[in-house]
Every structure is written in C-alpha cells, then in structure tokens.
C-alpha positions in Angstrom: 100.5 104.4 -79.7 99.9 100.8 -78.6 101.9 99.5 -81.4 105.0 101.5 -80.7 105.0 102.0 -76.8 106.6 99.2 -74.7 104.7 98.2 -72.1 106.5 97.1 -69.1 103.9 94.5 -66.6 107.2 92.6 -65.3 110.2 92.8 -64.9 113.4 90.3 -65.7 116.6 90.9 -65.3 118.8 87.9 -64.6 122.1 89.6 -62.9 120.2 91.9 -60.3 118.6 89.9 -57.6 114.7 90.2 -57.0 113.6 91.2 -54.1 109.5 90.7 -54.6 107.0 92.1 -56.6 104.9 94.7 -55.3 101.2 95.5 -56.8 103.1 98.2 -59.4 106.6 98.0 -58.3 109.3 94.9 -59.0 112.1 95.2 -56.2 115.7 94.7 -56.6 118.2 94.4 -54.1 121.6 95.7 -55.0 123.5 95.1 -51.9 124.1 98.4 -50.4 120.7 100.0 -52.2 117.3 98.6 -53.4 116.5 98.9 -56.8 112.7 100.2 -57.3 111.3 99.7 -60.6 107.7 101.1 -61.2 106.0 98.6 -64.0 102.8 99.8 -66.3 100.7 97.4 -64.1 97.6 98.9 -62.6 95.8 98.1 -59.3 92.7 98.8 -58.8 90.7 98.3 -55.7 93.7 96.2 -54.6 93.2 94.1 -57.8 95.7 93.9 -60.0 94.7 94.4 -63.3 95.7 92.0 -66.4 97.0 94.3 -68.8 99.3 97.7 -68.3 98.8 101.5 -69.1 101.2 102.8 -71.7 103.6 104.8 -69.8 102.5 104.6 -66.5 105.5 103.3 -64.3 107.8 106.4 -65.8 104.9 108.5 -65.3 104.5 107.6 -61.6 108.6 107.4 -61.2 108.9 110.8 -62.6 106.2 112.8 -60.6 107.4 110.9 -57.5 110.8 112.5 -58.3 109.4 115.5 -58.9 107.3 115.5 -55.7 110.4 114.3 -53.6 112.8 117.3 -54.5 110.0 119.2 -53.8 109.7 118.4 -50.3 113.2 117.5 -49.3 113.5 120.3 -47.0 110.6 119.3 -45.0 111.7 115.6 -44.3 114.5 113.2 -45.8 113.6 111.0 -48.4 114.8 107.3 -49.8 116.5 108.5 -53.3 119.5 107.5 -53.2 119.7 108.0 -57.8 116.8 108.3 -59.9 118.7 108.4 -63.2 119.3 105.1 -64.9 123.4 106.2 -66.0 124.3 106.2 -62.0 123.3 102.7 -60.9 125.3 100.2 -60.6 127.3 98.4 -63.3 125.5 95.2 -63.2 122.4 97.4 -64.2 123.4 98.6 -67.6 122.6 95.8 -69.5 118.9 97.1 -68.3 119.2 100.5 -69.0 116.7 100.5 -71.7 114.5 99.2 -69.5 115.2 100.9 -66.4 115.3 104.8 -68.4 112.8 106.8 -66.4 111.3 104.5 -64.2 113.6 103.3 -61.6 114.9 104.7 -58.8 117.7 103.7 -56.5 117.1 104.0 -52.6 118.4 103.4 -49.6 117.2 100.2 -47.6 114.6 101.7 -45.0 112.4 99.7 -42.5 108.3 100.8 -43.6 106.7 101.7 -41.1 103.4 99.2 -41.1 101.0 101.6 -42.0 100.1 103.8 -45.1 99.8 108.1 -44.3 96.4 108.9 -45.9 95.7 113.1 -45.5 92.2 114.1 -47.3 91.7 117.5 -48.1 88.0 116.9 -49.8 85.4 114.5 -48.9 85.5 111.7 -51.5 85.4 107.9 -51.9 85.6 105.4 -48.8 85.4 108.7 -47.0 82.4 110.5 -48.6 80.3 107.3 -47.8 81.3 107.0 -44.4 80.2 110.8 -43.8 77.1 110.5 -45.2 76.4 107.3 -43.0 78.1 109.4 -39.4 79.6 112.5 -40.4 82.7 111.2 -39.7 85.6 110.4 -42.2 87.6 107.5 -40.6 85.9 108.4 -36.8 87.2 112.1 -37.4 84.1 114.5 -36.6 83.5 116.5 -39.5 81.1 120.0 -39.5 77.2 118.9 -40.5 76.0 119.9 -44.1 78.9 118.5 -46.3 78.5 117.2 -49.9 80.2 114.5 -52.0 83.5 116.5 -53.1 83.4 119.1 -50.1 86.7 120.7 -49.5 87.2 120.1 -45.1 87.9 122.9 -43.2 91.2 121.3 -43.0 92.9 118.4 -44.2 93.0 115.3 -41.9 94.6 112.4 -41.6 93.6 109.1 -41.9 96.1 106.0 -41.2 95.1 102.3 -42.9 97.0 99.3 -42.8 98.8 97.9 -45.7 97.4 95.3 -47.7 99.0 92.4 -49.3 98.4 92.0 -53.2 94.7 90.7 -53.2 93.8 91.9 -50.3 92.2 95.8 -49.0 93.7 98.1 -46.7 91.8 98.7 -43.6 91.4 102.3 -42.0 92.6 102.7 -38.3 92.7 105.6 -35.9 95.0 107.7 -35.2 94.9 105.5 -32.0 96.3 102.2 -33.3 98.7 103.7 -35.3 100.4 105.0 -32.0 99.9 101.3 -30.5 101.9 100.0 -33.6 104.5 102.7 -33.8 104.9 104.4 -30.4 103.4 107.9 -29.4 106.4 110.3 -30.9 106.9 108.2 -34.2 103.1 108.4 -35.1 102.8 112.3 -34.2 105.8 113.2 -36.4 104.5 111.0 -39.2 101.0 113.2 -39.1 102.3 116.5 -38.6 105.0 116.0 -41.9 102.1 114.5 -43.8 99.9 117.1 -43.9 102.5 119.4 -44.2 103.9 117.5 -47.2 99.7 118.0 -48.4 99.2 121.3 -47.7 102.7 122.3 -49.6 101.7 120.0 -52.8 98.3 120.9 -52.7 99.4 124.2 -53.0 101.7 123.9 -56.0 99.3 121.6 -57.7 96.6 124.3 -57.4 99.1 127.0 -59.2 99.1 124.3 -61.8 95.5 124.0 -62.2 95.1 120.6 -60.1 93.4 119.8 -57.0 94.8 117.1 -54.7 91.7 115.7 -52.9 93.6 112.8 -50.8 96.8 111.2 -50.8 98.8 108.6 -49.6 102.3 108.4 -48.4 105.0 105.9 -46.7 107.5 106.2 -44.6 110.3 104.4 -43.5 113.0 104.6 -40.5 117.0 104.5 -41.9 118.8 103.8 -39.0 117.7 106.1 -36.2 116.6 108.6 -39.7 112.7 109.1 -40.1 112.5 108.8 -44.0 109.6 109.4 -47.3 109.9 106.4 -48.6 108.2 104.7 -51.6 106.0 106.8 -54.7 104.8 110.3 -53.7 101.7 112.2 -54.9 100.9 110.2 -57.9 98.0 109.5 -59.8 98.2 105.9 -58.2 98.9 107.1 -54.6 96.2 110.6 -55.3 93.3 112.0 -56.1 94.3 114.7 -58.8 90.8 117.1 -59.8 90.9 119.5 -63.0 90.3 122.3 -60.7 88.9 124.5 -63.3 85.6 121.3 -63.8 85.4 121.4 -60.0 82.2 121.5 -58.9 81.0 120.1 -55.1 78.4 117.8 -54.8 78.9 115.2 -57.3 82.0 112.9 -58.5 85.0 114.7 -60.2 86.9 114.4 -63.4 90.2 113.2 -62.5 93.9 112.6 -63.8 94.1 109.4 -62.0 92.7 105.7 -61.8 89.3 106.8 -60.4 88.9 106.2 -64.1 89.6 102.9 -64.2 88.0 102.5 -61.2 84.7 104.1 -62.4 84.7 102.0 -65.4 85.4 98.7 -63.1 82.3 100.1 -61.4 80.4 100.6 -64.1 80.5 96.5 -65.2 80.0 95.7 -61.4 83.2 94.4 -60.8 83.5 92.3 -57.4 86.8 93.6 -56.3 87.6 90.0 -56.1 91.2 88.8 -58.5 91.5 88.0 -61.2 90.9 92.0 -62.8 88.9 91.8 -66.2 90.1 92.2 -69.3 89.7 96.2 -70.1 88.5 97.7 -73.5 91.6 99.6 -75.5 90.0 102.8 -74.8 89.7 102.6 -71.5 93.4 101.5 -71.6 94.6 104.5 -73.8 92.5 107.1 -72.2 94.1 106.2 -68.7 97.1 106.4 -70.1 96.6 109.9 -71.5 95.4 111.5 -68.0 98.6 110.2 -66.2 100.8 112.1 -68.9 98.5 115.1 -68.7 98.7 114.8 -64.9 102.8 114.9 -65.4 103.1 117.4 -67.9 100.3 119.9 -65.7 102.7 119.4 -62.8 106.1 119.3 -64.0 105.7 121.0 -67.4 107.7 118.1 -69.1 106.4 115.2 -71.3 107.1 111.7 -70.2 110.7 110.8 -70.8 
C-alpha cells in the first residue's frame, strides 16, 4: 500500500494563500471562505509525528462530514462545500490533491477552548479518578474501574494548545470567565447532546465512543460546529463487541499510536520518533475500519 498511496504531510499550493498550519490541518484562506485541508500528519500527545498515516486526512475529512450532516439539526455547522468540484476556480489546479479531504467553511471566530464530553472513564481522566474520584473536579460515584461507562456523560473544557505544547483541563468555571455565562452553558448542553446522539449511532454500528472532543466557533451573532467532528483523532472509538471494563480497550483510533509511543517511553517532548512501518500501516487500517463501521463506505 505504501508504495501506491500518496501520502499527504504538507501542503503547497502556490495560488491559494496560506493561512497557518495546524497540528493535522493546513489552512487556506479564500477570501470569502477558508480552505481546510486535513494532511496524513499525526499528533500524538501534542507531538507531531515525523511521518504520515496512509489515508488519514480523507479519513478524518470524511467522517467529520459524515458526523456534521448528522447533527445539523441540533446546531449549525462551518461547511460551507466539502466536495473538491465546488471550490473555487483557483483551487482546481489542486483537485487531485484536495479530493476528499478538504472542506470549504465559513470564517468563524473559535471560541478559546476545546468541548471535551466523556462518556467512560479512560486516559487523563481514569488517572485523575483513581487519584480523587473526580474526572476534571467532576465528583464521580465510588467503585469505578479503568473503562467504566459514567452514569452520564460529562463535560470537561481544556484550553487549546499551540503545536508542541499540551492542553490543559479547566472547569466548567473558567470556561464561563473566558466566554461569558450563556455562551459556555449553550456550548455544554449541545455537546453532550451532539455525544449522546453519536454515541448512539455509533453503538448501532458496533462502536463505542468513550470521549470526544469538539470546537466551536461564533459567525457573526451565529453559535457554530466548527473544525473535525468525532474522529478517530478528536475520539475515543472502542470495538464494542471486545469491550470489557477494567482494563485498556482496543480501539479505532491513535490510542494506538499512543500506546506504542508509550511502550518506547516516549517523553512527549518534539521532535516525535521515527515509527516502525507496521505500526504506520496498522494505524492506518483502524482509521478506514473506523470509516467504513460508521459510514458503510471505503475511503474515497
């Protein structure tokens, strides 16, 4: 696959103008629209890593897309064209590039924090209960293992981290100190909405969603989903039928990649290591599973 697969870690195009580079996504700005293009680049534990994942930006770009029409009803969203023959003329020269990973969107204002909602007790969250019982200063019920489902799903603002450097969790608190009162409350009560409608669709599909993590962004006076949505990069996706409570799960996502950085005691620190090709091509395969599970198509 390696051999015949293009793998996309940046971006190029000399007639569109760059906005910046994001840890996955190169940004364009049209004039009217920005340009989101989702590379193969991987980040892991806010590193990013030196080589790409076959597949993965159209991957991401097409489960975001899938996630988005899914939910439009609950709250607006960015997408303003998500196929490749609608942009702009000064983009065709691209369009081999651009084909299934690109999206163009209207030009929002993020909001300065990212919408985590957990549904199971895993990761950063996992080892705070175990130190407090709490998951991000949320009291949670005593007697909870490593991959509990919680008795409901909560949510759990961070900041946003620049490329290098690690988000930080905040309460519920600071987040309404950054973005006033009404702004922050709307922004929890869609997100776990958004979570408990995915996670239920996911579930029909055979997947468990065990956290997430959104963005939003205001369009003039219009609260907006901006950004990727329920992705392996942005989620924790579980084979629910290998689910079993009380130890790490199997995943469709970069826990993979994550585990294996563990595994060689990485020290979260740039620049990423060099990975193995089977770690590489394995990761690659569980975002197209992940995709095809959901969406019931192959990667375009």
């Amino acid at each position: 696959m390696a051999a015949t697969v293009k793998v996309i870690t940046e971006t190029n195009f000399p007639a569109l103008k760059l906005l910046k580079r994001g840890k996955v996504r190169d940004i364009y700005d049209l004039g009217e629209h920005f340009l989101i293009v989702a590379t193969d680049r991987l980040s892991a534990f806010d590193v990013v890593m030196p080589q790409g994942i076959p597949y993965k930006g159209k991957v991401l770009t097409q489960i975001s897309n899938f996630w988005f029409e899914q939910t439009k009803n609950l709250i607006a969203n960015h997408i303003v064209a998500a196929d490749a023959k609608d942009f702009p003329k000064a983009c065709a020269p691209y369009a081999d590039d651009l084909r299934g990973r690109s999206m163009m969107v209207k030009k929002t204002a993020p909001l300065g924090v990212e919408c985590i909602v957990r549904g199971y007790l895993s990761g950063s969250g996992w080892a705070e209960y175990q130190r407090s019982t709490t998951v991000c200063k949320i009291p949670l019920p005593g007697g909870l293992v490593e991959s509990s489902r919680l008795p409901q799903p909560i949510f759990t603002p961070s900041t946003k981290a620049e490329v290098g450097t690690h988000d930080e969790n905040i309460s519920f608190e600071e987040m309404a100190a950054m973005e006033g009162e009404e702004t922050s409350k709307k922004v929890r009560d869609v997100s776990i909405e958004i979570f408990s409608r995915a996670s239920r669709v996911a579930e029909s599909k055979g997947i468990i969603i065990a956290d997430t993590k959104m963005e939003f962004g205001r369009y003039g006076g219009t609260l907006m989903l901006i950004d990727e949505l329920l992705t392996p990069d942005s989620s924790r996706f579980w084979p629910q039928s290998n689910y079993v409570p009380g130890k790490p799960q199997e995943s469709f996502d970069k826990q993979f990649v994550r585990d294996y950085l563990t595994s060689i005691k990485f020290n979260k620190q740039p620049p990423g290591p060099v990975m193995p090709e089977e770690i590489i091509m394995k990761t690659s395969e569980l975002y197209r599973e992940a995709l095809q599970r959901l969406t019931g198509k192959e990667v375009e």
